[in-house]
C-alpha positions in Angstrom: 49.3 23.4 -78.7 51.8 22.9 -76.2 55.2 21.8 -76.3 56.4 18.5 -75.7 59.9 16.1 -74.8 59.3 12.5 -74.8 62.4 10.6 -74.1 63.5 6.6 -74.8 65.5 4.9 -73.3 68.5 4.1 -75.0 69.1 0.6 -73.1 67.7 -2.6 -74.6 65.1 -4.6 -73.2 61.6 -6.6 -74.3 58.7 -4.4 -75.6 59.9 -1.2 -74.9 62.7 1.0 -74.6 65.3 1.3 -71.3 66.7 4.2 -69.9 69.2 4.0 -67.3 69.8 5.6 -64.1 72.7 7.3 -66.2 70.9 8.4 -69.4 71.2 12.3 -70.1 68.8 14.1 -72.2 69.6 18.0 -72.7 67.2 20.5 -74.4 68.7 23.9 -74.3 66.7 27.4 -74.0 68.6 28.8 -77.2 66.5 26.7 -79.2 63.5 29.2 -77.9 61.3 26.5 -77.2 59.5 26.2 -73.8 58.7 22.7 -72.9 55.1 22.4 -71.1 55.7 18.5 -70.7 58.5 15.6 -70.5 57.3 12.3 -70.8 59.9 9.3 -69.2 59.2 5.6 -70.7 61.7 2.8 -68.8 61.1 -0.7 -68.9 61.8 -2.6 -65.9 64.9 -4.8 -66.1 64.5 -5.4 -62.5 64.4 -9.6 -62.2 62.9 -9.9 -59.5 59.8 -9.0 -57.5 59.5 -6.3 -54.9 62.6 -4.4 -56.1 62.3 -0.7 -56.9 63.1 0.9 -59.5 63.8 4.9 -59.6 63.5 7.7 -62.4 65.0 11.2 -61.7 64.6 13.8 -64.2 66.7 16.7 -63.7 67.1 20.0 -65.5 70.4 22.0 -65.6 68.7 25.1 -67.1 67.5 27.1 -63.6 65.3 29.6 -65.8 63.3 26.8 -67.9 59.3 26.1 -67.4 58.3 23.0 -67.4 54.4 22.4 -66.8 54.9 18.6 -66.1 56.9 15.4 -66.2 55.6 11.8 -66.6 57.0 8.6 -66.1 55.9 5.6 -67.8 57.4 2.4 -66.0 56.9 -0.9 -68.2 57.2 -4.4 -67.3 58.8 -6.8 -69.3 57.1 -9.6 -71.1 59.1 -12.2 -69.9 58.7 -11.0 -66.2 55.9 -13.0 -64.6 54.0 -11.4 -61.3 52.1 -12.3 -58.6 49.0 -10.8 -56.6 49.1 -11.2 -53.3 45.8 -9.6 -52.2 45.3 -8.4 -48.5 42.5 -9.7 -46.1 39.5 -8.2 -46.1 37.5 -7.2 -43.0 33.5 -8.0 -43.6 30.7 -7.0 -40.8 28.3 -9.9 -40.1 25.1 -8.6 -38.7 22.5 -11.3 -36.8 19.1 -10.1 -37.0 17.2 -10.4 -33.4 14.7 -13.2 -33.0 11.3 -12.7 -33.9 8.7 -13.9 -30.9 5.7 -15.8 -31.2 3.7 -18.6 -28.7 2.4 -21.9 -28.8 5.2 -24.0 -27.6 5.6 -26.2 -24.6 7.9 -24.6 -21.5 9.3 -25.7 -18.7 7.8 -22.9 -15.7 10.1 -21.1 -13.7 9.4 -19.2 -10.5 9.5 -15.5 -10.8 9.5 -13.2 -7.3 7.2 -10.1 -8.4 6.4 -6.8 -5.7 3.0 -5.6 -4.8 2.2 -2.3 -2.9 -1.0 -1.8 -1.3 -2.9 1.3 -0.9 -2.5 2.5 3.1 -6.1 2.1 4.1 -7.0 5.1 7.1 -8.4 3.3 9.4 -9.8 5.5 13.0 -11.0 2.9 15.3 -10.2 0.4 18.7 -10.8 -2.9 16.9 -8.4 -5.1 15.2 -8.9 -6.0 11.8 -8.5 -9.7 9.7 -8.7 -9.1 6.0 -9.3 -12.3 4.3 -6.6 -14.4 2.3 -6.9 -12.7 -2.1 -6.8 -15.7 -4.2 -6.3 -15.6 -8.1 -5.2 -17.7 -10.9 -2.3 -17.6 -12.8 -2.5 -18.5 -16.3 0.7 -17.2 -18.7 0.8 -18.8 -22.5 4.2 -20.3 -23.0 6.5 -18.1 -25.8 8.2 -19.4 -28.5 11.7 -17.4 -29.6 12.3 -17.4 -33.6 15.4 -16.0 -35.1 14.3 -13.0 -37.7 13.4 -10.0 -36.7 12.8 -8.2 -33.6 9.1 -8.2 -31.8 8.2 -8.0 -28.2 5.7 -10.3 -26.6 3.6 -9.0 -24.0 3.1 -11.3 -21.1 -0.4 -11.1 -19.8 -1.3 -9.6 -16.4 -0.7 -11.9 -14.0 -3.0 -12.1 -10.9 -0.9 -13.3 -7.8 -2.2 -15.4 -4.1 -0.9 -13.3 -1.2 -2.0 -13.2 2.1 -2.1 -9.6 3.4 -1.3 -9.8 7.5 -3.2 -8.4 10.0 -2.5 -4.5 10.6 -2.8 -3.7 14.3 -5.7 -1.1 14.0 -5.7 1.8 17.3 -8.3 4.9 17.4 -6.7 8.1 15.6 -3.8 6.0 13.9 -3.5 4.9 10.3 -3.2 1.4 9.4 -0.3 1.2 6.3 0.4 -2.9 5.9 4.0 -3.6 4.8 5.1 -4.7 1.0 4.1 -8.2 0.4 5.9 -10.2 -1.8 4.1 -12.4 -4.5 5.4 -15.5 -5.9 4.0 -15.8 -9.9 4.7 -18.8 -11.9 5.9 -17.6 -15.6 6.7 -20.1 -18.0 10.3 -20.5 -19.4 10.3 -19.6 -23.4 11.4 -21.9 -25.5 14.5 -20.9 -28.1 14.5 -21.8 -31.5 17.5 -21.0 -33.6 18.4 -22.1 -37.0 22.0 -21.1 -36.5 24.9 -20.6 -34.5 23.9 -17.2 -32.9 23.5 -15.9 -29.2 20.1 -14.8 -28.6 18.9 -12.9 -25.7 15.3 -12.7 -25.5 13.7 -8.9 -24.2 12.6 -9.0 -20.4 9.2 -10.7 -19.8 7.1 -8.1 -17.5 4.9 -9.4 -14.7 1.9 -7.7 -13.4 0.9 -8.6 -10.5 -3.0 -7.2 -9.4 -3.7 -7.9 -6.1 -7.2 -6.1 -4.1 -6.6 -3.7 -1.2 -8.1 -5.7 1.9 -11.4 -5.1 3.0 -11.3 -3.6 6.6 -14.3 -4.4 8.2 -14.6 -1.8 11.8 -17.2 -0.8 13.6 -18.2 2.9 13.9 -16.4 4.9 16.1 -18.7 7.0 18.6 -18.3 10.4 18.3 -16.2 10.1 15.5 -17.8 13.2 13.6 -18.0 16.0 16.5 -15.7 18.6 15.6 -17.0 21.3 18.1 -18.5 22.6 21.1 -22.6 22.2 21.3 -22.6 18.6 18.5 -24.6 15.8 19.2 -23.6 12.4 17.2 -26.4 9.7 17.0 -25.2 6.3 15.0 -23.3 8.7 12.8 -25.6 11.2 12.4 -24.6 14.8 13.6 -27.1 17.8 15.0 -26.0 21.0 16.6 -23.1 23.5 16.0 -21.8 23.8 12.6 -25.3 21.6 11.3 -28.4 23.0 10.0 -30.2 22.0 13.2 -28.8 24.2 15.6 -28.3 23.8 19.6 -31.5 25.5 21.6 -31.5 23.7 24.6 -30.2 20.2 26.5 -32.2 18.1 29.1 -31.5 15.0 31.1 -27.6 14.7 30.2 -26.2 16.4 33.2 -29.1 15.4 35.5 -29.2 12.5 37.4 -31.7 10.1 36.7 -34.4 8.6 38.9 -33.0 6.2 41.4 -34.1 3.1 42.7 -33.3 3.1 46.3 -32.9 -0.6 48.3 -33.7 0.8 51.4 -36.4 -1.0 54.1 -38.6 0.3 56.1 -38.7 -0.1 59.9 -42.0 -0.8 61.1 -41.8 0.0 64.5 -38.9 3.1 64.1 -38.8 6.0 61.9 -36.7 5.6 58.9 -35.9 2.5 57.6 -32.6 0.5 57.1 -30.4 1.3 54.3 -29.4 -0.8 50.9 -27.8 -0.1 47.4 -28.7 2.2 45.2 -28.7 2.1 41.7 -30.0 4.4 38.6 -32.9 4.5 36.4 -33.1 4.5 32.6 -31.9 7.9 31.3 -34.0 10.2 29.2 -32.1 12.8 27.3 -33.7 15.4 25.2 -32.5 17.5 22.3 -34.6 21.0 21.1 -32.7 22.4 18.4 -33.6 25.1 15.6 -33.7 24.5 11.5 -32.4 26.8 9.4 -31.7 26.2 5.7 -32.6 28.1 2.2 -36.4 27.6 1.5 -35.7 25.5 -1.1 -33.5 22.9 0.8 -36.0 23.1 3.6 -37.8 20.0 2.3 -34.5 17.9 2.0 -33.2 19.0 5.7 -36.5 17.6 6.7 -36.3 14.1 5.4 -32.6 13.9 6.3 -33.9 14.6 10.4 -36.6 11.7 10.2 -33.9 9.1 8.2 -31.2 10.1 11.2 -33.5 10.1 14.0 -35.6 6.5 12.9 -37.5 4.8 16.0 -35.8 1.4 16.2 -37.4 -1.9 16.5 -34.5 -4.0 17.9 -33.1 -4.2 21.2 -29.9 -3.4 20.5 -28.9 0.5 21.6 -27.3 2.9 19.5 -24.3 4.8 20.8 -25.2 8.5 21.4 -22.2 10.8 21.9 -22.4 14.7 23.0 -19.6 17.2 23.3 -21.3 19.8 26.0 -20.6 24.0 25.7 -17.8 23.4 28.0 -15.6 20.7 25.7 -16.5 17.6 27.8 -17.6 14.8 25.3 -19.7 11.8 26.7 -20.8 8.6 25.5 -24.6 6.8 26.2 -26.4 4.2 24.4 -30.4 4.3 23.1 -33.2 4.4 21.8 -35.0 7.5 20.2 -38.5 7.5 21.4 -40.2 11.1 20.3 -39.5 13.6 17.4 -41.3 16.5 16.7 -40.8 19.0 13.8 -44.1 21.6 14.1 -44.7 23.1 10.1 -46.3 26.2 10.9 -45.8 29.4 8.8 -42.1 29.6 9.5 -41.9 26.4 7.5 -42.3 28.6 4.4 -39.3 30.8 6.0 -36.5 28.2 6.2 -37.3 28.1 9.9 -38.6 24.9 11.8 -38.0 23.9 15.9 -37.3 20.5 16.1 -36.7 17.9 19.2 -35.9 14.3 19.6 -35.9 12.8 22.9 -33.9 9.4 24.0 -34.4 6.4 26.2 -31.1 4.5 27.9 -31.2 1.9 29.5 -28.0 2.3 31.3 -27.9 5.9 32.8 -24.2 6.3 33.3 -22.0 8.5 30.5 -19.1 7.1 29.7 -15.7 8.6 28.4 -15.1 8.9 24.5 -11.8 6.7 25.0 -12.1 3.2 26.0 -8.9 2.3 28.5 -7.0 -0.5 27.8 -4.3 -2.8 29.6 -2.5 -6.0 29.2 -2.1 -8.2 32.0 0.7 -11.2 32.3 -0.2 -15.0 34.3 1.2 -14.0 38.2 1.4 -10.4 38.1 -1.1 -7.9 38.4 -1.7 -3.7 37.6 -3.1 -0.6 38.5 -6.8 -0.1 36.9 -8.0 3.9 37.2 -11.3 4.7 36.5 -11.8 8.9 37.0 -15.7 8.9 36.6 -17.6 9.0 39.6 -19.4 5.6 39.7 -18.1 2.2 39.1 -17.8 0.8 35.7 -17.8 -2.5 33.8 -14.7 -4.2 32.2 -14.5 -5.9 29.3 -11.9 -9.6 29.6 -10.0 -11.1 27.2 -8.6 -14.2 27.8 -6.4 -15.8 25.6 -5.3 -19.4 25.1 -3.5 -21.9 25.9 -4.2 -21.1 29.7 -6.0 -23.7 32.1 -8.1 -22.5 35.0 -7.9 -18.4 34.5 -8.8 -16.2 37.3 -9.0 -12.2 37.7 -9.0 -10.7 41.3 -9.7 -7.2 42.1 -7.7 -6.8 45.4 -9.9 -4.1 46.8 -13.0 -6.0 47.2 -11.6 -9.3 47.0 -14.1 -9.8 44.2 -13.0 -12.9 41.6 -14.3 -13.8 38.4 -12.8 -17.3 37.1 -13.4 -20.2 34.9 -12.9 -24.0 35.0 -11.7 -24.1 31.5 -8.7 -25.3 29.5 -8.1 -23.2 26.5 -5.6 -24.3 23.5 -3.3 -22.1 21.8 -5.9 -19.9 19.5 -8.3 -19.8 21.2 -9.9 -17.2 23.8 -12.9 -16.4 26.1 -14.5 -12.6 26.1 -16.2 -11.9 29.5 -18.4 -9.1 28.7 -18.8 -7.9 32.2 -21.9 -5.3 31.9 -24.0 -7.8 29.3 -23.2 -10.6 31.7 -21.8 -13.0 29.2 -18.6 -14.9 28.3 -18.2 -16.4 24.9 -15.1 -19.0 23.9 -14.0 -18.1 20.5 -17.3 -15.5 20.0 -19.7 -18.3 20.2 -20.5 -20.2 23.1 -21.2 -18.5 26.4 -19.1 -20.4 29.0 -20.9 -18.8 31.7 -21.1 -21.6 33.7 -17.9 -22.7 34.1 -17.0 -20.1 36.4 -15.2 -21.2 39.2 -17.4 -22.0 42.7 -15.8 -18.9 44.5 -16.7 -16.3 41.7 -19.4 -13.2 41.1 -21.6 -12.7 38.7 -20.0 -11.0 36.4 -22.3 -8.0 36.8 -20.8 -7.6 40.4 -17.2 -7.3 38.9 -17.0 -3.9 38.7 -14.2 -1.3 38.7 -15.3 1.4 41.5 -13.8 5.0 41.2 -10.5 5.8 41.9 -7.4 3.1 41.7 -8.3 -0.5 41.4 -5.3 -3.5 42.0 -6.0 -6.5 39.3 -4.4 -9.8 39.4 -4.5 -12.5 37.0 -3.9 -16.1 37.6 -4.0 -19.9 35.2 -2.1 -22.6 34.8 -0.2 -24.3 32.0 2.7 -23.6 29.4 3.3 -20.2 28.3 0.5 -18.4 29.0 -0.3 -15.3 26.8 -1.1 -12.1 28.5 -4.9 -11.4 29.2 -6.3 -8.1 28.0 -8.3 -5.5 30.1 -10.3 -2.9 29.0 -13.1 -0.1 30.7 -14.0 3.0 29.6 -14.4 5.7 32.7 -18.2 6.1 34.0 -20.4 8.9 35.5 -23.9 9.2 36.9 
């Protein structure tokens, strides 16, 4: 067991003995014994609180071995003491609101973006799409303090009215961003205490259609090559299983109707205008396909090549073996597809023939011009015949009147147009509807032509453009070059 010094002090004081800062205590190393532990009791004499009080043991015996000292510092009983505990820091934690619905809110109006898909449009019309409507209908949240959910807001379907693109032949039409206004109801906060709640964000979704663009087919849209012919959208030729044998009637004139009148008493006769016949144009071309698609081939010929029964022409556009692509408008009036025995080959000769009424070929591009109230422009047509334009003239404009300075030719109307509305003189049909309805024909002006008679010849034309009244818009022009 090991050795041990426990020293009193020798002082006086109340339930337990006192040393002093002065008390000695010697244990010497001739007694042989090696002291493992001194134990120090004092009692604290000290009246007051706050006050230290200090022990020190020493030892004067440099080669002793001590394996510990303790100190025992006792209060006395007649010493009264006072805890003075520190502050204590405490976290407070606020659960988030729990979400739910079903209360009554006041709406608030939220600005949401929509994007719409960049139709491709190919064409020379302009295009309206009509006004999306939707409802919005958004149940009204309720915020409750308790926990932590997420309400999702229900799509939201937005009114926007999508503007006009500008539509031109071989450019795509990509209307801007359009901003939706969306009425989302204002969540009501309920909170049984004094806490700062902050409510997650409320998406929108905003669906609105892509607009509807409404154009008519472009003529000659699908050739791609040398030797293709394109009838209402449907191609032949080059590149197609019904392969180019032969052409006839395109680059030939047609029959002419000649005005001349005979002199009955000299030779000859007296001359007068001459104008074209219908054109007749005819295709022989060569089917080839895999015996088994022969049968499909077929039936896609008869569906492309259908006689009509209207009076309306179809637009029939052919790129020649030299590049030069022309435009006519028929009627198919024959088809023949012989099945022989090189039917059962994949092999067939086919031929359709047309009918057009108007024999002239016109370029693929139609021309266009705008032309201001007092001024006037240079009109070029590089076919070899004269050609028809097409008039557009818009409103508010009192009295318009176009002149073609070369022939002195004028083509007017005794009309007063408001703002928004417009007149389209349809020069070749011989027609001229206000707003595309009513054929104001005859309100021309007294010292007009027909408007068959206002053509543009070859070569440079000068047009002038005249009306009366506030600020006139600009009237449009348009012709496509012609050839006989």
């Amino acid at each position: 067991m090991a050795n041990s010094l426990m020293l009193f002090g020798a002082g006086t004081g109340t339930g337990a003995d006192t040393l002093s800062s002065t008390d000695t205590y010697e244990a010497t190393a001739s007694s042989a014994v090696v002291l493992d532990f001194i134990v120090v009791r004092k009692a604290a004499t000290t009246p007051s609180s706050g006050t230290v009080v200090s022990t020190s043991v020493t030892s004067t015996d440099v080669s002793g071995s001590w394996a510990g000292v303790g100190v025992e510092l006792r209060p006395l009983a007649s010493q009264p003491a006072t805890a003075t505990p520190a502050a204590l820091a405490a976290t407070a934690t606020v659960r988030t609101p729990t979400v739910s619905t079903g209360q009554a809110v006041t709406p608030a109006t939220l600005a949401a973006a929509a994007t719409f898909p960049a139709p491709v449009v190919s064409g020379s019309a302009n295009a309206t799409p009509a006004t999306v409507a939707a409802t919005v209908s958004v149940p009204a949240p309720t915020l409750f303090t308790g926990g932590n959910t997420t309400v999702p807001a229900p799509s939201i379907a937005a009114t926007v009215s999508i503007p006009a693109p500008t539509i031109a032949r071989g450019t795509t039409a990509a209307p801007a961003t359009v901003a939706a206004v969306v009425s989302v109801p204002v969540p009501k906060v309920v909170i049984p205490v004094d806490t700062t709640v902050s409510p997650p964000p409320l998406a929108v979704a905003a669906t609105v259609l892509p607009p509807i663009l409404d154009l008519p087919r472009l003529p000659g849209a699908l050739i791609t090559r040398d030797g293709q012919l394109e009838y209402d959208g449907y191609l032949l030729g080059g590149g197609t299983p019904y392969r180019l044998l032969g052409l006839a009637g395109w680059d030939d004139t047609p029959g002419v109707d000649s005005g001349n009148m005979p002199k009955p008493a000299q030779h000859g006769s007296w001359p007068g205008s001459k104008y074209g016949q219908e054109r007749f144009v005819t295709f022989t071309g060569l089917l080839k396909a895999p015996k088994a698609l022969m049968a499909d081939y077929v039936d896609a010929f008869v569906e492309g090549t259908p006689i009509s029964e209207g009076a309306e022409e179809l637009p029939l556009a052919i790129r020649t073996l030299d590049g030069v692509t022309r435009l006519v408008y028929g009627h198919v009036i024959n088809r023949s597809l012989p099945l022989d025995k090189l039917y059962r080959l994949g092999l067939g000769q086919i031929a359709v023939q047309w009918v057009c009424s108007d024999p002239r070929r016109y370029g693929i591009d139609i021309q266009t011009a705008d032309l201001a109230r007092g001024s006037s422009i240079q009109v070029t047509n590089i076919g070899n015949t004269p050609t028809h334009p097409t008039l557009r003239i818009n409103g508010p404009a009192t009295n318009p009147v176009f002149t073609i300075v070369q022939s002195g030719r004028k083509l007017g109307f005794n009309i007063a147009l408001g703002p928004g509305e417009w007149i389209d003189v349809d020069c070749k049909a011989g027609r001229a509807l206000w707003n595309g309805e009513t054929n104001v024909l005859a309100g021309r002006t007294a010292d007009s032509v027909p408007p068959q008679l206002f053509v543009f010849p070859r070569g440079v034309s000068t047009l002038t453009y005249a009306a009366s009244g506030g600020a006139v818009p600009v009237a449009n022009v348009l012709h496509r070059d012609a050839w006989m």
